[in-house]
SEKEDREN-542725 format. One record per residue (C-alpha): z, y, x; residue in one letter. Coordinates in steps of 0.2 Angstrom, whole numbers, padded with zeros to 4 digits, always signed. Layout:
N
ZYXA...
# end
This chain:
115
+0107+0218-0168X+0088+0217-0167X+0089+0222-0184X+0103+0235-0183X+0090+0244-0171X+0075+0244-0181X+0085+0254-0195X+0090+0265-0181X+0071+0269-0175X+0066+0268-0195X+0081+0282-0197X+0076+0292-0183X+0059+0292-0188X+0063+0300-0205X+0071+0314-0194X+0053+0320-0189X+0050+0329-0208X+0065+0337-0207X+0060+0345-0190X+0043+0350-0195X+0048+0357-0213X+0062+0367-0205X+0053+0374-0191X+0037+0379-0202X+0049+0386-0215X+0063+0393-0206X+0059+0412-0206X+0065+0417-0187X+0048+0414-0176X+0059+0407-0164X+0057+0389-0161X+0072+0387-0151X+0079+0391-0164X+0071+0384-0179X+0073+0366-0170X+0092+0369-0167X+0096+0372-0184X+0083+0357-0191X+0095+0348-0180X+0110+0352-0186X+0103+0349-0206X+0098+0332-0199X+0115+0328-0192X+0124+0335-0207X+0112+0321-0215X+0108+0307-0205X+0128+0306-0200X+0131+0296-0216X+0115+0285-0212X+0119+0282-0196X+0138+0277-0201X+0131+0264-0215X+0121+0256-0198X+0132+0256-0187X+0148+0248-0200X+0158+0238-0188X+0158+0221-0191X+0169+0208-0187X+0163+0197-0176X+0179+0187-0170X+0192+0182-0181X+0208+0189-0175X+0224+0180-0175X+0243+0180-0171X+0255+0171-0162X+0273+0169-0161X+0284+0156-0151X+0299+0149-0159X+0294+0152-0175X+0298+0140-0191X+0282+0133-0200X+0279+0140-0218X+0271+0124-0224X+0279+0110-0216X+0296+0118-0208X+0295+0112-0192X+0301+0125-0174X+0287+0130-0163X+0271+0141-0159X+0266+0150-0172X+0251+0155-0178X+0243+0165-0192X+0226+0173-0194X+0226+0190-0197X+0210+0194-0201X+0192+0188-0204X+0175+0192-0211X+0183+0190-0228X+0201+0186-0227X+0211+0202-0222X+0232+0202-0219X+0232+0216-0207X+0246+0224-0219X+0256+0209-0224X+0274+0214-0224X+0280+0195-0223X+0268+0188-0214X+0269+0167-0212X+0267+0157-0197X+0261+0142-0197X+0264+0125-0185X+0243+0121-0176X+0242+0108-0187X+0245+0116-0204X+0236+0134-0197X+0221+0124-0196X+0223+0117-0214X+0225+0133-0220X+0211+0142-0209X+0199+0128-0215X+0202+0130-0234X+0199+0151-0231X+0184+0146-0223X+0178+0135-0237X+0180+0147-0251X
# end
C-alpha cells in the first residue's frame, strides 16, 4: 500500500504543470476560472492514471461451498467446496462448476498454487 501511495503523491505532483500551464495560458484573466478548467483537463487525464494505481487486487481467495454435494474427484456425498477465484486462477463464469470433498479441494488448490 506504501507504495500504492507514493505513486499517488508522484501522480499528483505531476498535476502542478498542468495547473500552471493552463492558468498562464488560458486567455480569461480569471483565475477562478483558469484553475477550474486546468482541473477538469487534469481529471480528464489523471482518471486513467489514477485507475492503473488503484487496480483492485485480490487479496483473498474466494471460494464456494455447497452441502450435499458429490465429489468430482473421488465421488464421495458431502460439503463441497470449490475455489472460485484467485490471483491467477479465475472460474467466476464456470457454467459446470465442480465441487470437490476437503480432501481432494485441498489437492487440487495446492497444484493451482504450485504452477
Amino acid at each position: 500500500m506504501l507504495k500504492k501511495y507514493a505513486l499517488y503523491l508522484f501522480r499528483w505532483q505531476m498535476s502542478t504543470p498542468i495547473l500552471a500551464v493552463v492558468i498562464a495560458l488560458f486567455p480569461v484573466k480569471n483565475e477562478w476560472i483558469s484553475a477550474i478548467v486546468a482541473n477538469l483537463i487534469g481529471g480528464l487525464i489523471f482518471f486513467w492514471v489514477d485507475r492503473l494505481i488503484f487496480r483492485q487486487q485480490y487479496i483473498f481467495d474466494v471460494w464456494s461451498v455447497e452441502e450435499d454435494v458429490t465429489c468430482a474427484d473421488c465421488g464421495t456425498v458431502c460439503r463441497g467446496y470449490r475455489l472460485v477465484k484467485s490471483k491467477t486462477y479465475d472460474k467466476t463464469n464456470d457454467k459446470n462448476p465442480k465441487f470437490r470433498c476437503e480432501s481432494c479441494s485441498k489437492k487440487k488448490y495446492d497444484s493451482i498454487k504450485n504452477k
